[in-house]
C-alpha positions in Angstrom: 23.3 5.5 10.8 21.0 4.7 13.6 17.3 4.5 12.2 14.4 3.8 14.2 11.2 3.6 12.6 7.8 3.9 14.4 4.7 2.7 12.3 1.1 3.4 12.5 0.4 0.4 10.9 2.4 -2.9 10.7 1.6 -6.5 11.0 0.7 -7.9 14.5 -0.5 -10.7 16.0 -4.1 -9.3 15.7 -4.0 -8.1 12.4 -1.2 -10.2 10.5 -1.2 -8.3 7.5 -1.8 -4.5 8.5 0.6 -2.6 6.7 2.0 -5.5 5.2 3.9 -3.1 2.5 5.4 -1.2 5.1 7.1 -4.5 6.3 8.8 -4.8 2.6 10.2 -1.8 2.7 11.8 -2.4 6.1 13.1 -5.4 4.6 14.3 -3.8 1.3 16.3 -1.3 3.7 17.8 -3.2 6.4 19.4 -5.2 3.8 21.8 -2.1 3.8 21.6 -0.6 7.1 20.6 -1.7 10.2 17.0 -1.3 11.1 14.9 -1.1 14.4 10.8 -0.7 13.8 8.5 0.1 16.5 4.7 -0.5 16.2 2.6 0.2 19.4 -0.9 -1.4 18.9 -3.8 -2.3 21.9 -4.1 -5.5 23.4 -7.4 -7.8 22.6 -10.1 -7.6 24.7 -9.4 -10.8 26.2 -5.8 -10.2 26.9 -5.3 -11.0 30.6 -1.8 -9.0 30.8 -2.0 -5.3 30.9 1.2 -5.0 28.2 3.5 -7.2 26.1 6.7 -6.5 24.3 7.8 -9.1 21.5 10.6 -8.7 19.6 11.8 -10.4 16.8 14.7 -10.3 14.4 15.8 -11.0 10.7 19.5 -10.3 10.1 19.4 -6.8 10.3 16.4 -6.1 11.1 14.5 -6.1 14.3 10.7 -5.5 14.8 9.6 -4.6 18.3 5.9 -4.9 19.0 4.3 -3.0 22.3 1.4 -4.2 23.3 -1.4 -2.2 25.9 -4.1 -2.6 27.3 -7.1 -0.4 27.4 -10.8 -0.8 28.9 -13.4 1.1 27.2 -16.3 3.2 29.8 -18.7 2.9 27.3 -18.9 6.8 26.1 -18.0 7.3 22.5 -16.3 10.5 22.6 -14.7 10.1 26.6 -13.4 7.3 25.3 -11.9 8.2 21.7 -10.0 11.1 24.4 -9.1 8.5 26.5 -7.5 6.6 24.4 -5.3 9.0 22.7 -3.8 9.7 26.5 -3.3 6.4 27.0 -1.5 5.7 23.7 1.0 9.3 24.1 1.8 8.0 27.5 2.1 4.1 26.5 4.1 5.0 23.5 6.1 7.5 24.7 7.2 4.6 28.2 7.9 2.0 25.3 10.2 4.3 23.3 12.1 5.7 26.3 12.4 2.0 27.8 13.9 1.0 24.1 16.7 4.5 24.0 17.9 2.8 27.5 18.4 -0.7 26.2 19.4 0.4 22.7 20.2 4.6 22.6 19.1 7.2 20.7 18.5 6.6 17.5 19.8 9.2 15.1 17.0 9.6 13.0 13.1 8.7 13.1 11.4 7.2 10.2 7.6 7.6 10.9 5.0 5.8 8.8 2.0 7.0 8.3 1.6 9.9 10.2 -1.5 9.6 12.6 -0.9 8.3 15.2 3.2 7.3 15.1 4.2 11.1 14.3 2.2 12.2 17.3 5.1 10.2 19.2 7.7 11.3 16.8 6.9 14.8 17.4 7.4 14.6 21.1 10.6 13.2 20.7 11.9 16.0 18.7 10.9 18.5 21.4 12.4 16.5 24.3 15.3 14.7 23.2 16.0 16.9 19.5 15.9 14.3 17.2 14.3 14.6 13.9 12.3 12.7 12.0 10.9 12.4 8.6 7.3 11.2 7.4 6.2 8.5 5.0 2.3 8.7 3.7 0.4 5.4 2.1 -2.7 6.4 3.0 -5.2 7.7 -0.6 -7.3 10.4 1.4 -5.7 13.2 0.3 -7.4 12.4 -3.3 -10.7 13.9 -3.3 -12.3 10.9 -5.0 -12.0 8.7 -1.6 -14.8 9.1 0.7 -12.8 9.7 3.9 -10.6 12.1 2.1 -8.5 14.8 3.9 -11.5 17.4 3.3 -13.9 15.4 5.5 -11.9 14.3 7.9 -12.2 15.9 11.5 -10.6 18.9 12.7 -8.5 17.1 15.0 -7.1 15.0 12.6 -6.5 17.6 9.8 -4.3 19.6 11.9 -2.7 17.2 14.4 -1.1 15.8 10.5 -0.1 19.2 9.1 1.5 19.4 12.3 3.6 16.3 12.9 4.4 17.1 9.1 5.3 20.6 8.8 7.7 19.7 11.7 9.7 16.5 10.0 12.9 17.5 7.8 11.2 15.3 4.9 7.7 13.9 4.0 7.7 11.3 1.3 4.8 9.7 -0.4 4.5 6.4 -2.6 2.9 8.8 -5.5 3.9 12.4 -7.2 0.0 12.9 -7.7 -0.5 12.2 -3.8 2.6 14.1 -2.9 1.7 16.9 -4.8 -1.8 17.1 -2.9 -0.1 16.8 0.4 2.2 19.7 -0.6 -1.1 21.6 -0.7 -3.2 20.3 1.4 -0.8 20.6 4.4 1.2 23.3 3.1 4.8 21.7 2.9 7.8 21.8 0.8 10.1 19.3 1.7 8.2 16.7 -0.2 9.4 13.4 -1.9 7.8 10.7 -4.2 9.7 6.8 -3.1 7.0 4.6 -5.0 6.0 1.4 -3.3 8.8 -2.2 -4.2 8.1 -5.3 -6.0 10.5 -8.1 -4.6 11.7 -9.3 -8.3 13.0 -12.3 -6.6 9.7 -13.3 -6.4 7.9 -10.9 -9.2 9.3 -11.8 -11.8 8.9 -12.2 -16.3 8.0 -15.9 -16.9 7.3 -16.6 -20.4 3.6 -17.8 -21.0 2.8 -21.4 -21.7 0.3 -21.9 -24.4 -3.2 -20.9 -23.9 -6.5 -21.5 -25.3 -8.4 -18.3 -23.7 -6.8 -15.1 -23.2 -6.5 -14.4 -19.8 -7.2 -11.6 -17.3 -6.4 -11.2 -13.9 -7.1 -8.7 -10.9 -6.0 -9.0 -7.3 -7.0 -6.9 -4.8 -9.4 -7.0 -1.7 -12.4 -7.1 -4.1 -14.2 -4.0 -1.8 -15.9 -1.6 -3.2 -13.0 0.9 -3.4 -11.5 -1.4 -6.6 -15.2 -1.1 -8.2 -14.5 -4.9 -9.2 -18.4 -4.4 -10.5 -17.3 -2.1 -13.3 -14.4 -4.9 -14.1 -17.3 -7.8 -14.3 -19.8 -5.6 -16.3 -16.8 -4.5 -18.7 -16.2 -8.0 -19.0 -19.4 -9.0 -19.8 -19.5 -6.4 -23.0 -15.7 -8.1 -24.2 -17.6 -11.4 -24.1 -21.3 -10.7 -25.1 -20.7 -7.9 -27.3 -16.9 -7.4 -28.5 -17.5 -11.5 -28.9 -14.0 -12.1 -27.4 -13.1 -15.3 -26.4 -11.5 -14.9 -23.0 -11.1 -15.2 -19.3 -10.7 -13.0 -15.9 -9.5 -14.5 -12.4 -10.2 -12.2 -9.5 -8.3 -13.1 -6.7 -9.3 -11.5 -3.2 -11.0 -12.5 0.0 -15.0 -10.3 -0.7 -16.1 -13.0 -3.1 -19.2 -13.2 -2.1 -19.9 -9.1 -3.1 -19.6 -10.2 -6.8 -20.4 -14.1 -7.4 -24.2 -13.2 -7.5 -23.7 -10.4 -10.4 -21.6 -13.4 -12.2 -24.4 -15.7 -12.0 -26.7 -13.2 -13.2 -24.7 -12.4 -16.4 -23.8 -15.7 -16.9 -19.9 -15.8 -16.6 -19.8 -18.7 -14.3 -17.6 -20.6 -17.2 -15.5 -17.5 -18.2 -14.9 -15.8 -14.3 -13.0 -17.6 -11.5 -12.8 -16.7 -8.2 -9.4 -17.5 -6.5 -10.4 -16.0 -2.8 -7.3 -14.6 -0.5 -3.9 -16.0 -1.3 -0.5 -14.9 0.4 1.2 -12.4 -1.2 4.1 -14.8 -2.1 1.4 -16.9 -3.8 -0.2 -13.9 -6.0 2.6 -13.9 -8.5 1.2 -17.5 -9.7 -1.7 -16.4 -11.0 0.5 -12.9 -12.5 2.7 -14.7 -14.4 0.0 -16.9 -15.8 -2.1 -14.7 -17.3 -1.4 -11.7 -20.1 -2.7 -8.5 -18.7 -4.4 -7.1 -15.5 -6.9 -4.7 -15.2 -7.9 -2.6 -12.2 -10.8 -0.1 -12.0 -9.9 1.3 -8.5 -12.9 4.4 -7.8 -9.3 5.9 -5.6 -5.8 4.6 -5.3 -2.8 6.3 -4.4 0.0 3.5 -5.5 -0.7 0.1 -5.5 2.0 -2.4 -4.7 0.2 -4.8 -7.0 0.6 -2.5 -9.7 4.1 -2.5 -9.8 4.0 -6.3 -9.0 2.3 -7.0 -11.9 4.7 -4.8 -14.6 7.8 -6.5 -12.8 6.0 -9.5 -14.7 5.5 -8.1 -17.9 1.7 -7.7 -17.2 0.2 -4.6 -20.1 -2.3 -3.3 -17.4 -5.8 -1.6 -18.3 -6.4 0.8 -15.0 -8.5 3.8 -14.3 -6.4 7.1 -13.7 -6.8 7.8 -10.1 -4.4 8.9 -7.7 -1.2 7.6 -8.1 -1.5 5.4 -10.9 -0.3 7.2 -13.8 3.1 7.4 -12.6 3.5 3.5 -13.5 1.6 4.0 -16.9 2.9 4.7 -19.8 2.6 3.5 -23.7 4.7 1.0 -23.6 3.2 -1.1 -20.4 -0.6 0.0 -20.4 -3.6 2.0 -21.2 -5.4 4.8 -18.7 -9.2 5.6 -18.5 -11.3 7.0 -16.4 -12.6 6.1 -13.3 -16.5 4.8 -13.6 -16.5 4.7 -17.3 -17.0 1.1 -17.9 -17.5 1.6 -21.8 -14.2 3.2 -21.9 -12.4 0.0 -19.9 -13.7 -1.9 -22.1 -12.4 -0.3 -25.0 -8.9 -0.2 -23.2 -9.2 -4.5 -22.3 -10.4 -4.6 -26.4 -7.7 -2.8 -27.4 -5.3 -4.7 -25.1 -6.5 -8.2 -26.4 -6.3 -6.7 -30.7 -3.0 -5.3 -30.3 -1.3 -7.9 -27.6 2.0 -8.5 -29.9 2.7 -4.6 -30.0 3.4 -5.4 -25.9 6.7 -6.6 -24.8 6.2 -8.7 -21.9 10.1 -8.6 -21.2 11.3 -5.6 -22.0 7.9 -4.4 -19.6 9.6 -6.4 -16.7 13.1 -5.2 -17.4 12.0 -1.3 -17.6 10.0 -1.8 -13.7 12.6 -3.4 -12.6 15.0 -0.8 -12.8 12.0 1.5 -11.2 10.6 -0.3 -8.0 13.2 -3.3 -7.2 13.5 -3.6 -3.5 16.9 -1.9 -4.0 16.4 0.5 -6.0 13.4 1.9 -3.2 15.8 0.8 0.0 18.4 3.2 -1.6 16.0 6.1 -2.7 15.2 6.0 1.3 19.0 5.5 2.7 19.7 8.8 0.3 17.4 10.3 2.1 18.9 9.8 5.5 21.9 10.5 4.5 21.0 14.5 4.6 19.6 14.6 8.1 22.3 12.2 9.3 
């Protein structure tokens, strides 16, 4: 098999860490097949070239970034139109330029539909070759403020377009997947969840601790409601008089260290700040449970990351996360109700023992290892192929 894929988002030079998951799971696959990925992004503003092409390779996979330029006249909406010509026609002279050098691949994997399965879709007309369509993105859950509902008209049909015409859409979530099915009116629908690398997220028994300890990681924005988390952590301490700790590691620290200071968690709350991603699983296997309070998710790569530790997790049901929860590994509640998460972290803490770190690790293993996902994806190939 010959697989291109073509990403809407993927790291760059400008933005390093831009659909950072979409780079695992290019790993996780060309470890079985050989891969190609294309990501066309704009050049700075201070480029002084008009494009640049870098390409770089990893056993068997390469990852070819296209570069343009693109001056902005200083009218909103002339340019918005503007620019969409400019990335068809830019995109389309990258991809052609690669068939010669390379051929035709025989399928396209596009990620992330708008703006990659614009492209995708004009290469089925012209040259017949199909494609299928991956979705991260949380907007088709009501709950997110730029959901699918608000979005503009352009935007709302352009996707059902580019995705009633791939042979398969897949999405990192049933709960997501199901509202695309509806939302865009297609069939051909699969769930692939989002991979932990368990060479690297992975059980570690605990060493010996004085405080119980929870963890979160995320971006700290106001989409994880890490607010709620502090205020339900104030009630275990203050009022369920638990002696314990929380580390919140992400880069918005300074959203959250003033309510801290107000409540007085200074000696019970540490801040870690932004960490790379190989680094998170330090502070994962050092503690005994995460929490997350996301207001909309679809499926978090952390929350897999953290069960392929043994984590128990306390999270709010939104979007995708129920698939990963279950008795066994965690406790659901809803989103906003900070009295109810901190019944679920109280409930965690009294009845720790009944959770089996190990056997929590083992089970998401089987369920999210790079592997497992790369193969759920090569399957999928295999019926277009």
């Amino acid at each position: 098999m010959k697989i291109l894929w073509l990403t809407s988002w993927y790291p760059n030079k400008y933005e390093p860490v831009n659909g950072d998951f979409i780079q695992r799971h290019a790993k996780a696959v060309a470890a079985f097949i050989p891969l190609d990925v294309l990501h066309i992004v704009q050049l700075g503003k201070d480029a002084n070239v008009k494009e640049e092409l870098t390409i770089q390779q990893n056993a068997q996979l390469r990852e070819f970034i296209y570069y343009f330029s693109f001056k902005k006249w200083g009218f909103n909406i002339i340019d918005k139109i503007r620019y969409n010509f400019c990335y068809k026609r830019k995109s389309i002279t990258a991809i052609e330029n690669y068939f010669l050098e390379n051929g035709k691949p025989d399928l396209i994997h596009v990620h992330v539909p708008m703006k990659a399965g614009w492209i995708a879709l004009q290469l089925k007309k012209k040259y017949k070759i199909p494609y299928i369509v991956s979705e991260q993105a949380s907007y088709y859950d009501d709950a997110a403020p730029d959901n699918f509902n608000n979005r503009s008209l352009f935007f709302k049909l352009n996707t059902k377009i580019v995705c009633r015409n791939a042979v398969a859409v897949t999405n990192v979530s049933s709960v997501i997947a199901r509202n695309m099915e509806n939302l865009l009116g297609i069939k051909n629908i699969h769930t692939v969840h989002n991979i932990a690398d368990t060479k690297i997220f992975f059980y570690k028994p605990l060493h010996q601790q004085k405080n119980f300890t929870w963890v979160h990681v995320s971006t700290l924005s106001e989409q994880k409601n890490v607010t709620g988390i502090i205020n339900a952590f104030h009630l275990l301490i203050h009022e369920q008089k638990h002696n314990c700790k929380l580390i919140l590691v992400g880069h918005h620290v300074h959203l959250h260290k003033p309510l801290v200071e107000e409540l007085q968690l200074q000696n019970f709350i540490t801040f870690v700040g932004e960490v790379p991603h190989n680094k998170v699983v330090e502070y994962l296997q050092q503690a005994n449970a995460f929490v997350l309070f996301s207001r909309h998710e679809n499926f978090p790569c952390v929350l897999v990351e953290a069960l392929c530790c043994g984590l128990p997790i306390v999270a709010s049901e939104v979007g995708g996360v129920a698939d990963a929860i279950e008795k066994n590994n965690g406790i659901l509640v809803a989103s906003e109700n900070i009295q109810a998460l901190t019944n679920a972290m109280n409930t965690i803490m009294q009845q720790y023992s009944l959770y089996k770190r190990e056997e929590i690790a083992a089970q998401a293993k089987l369920k999210y290892d790079n592997d497992v996902i790369a193969k759920q994806f090569i399957n999928i190939y295999k019926q277009f192929v």
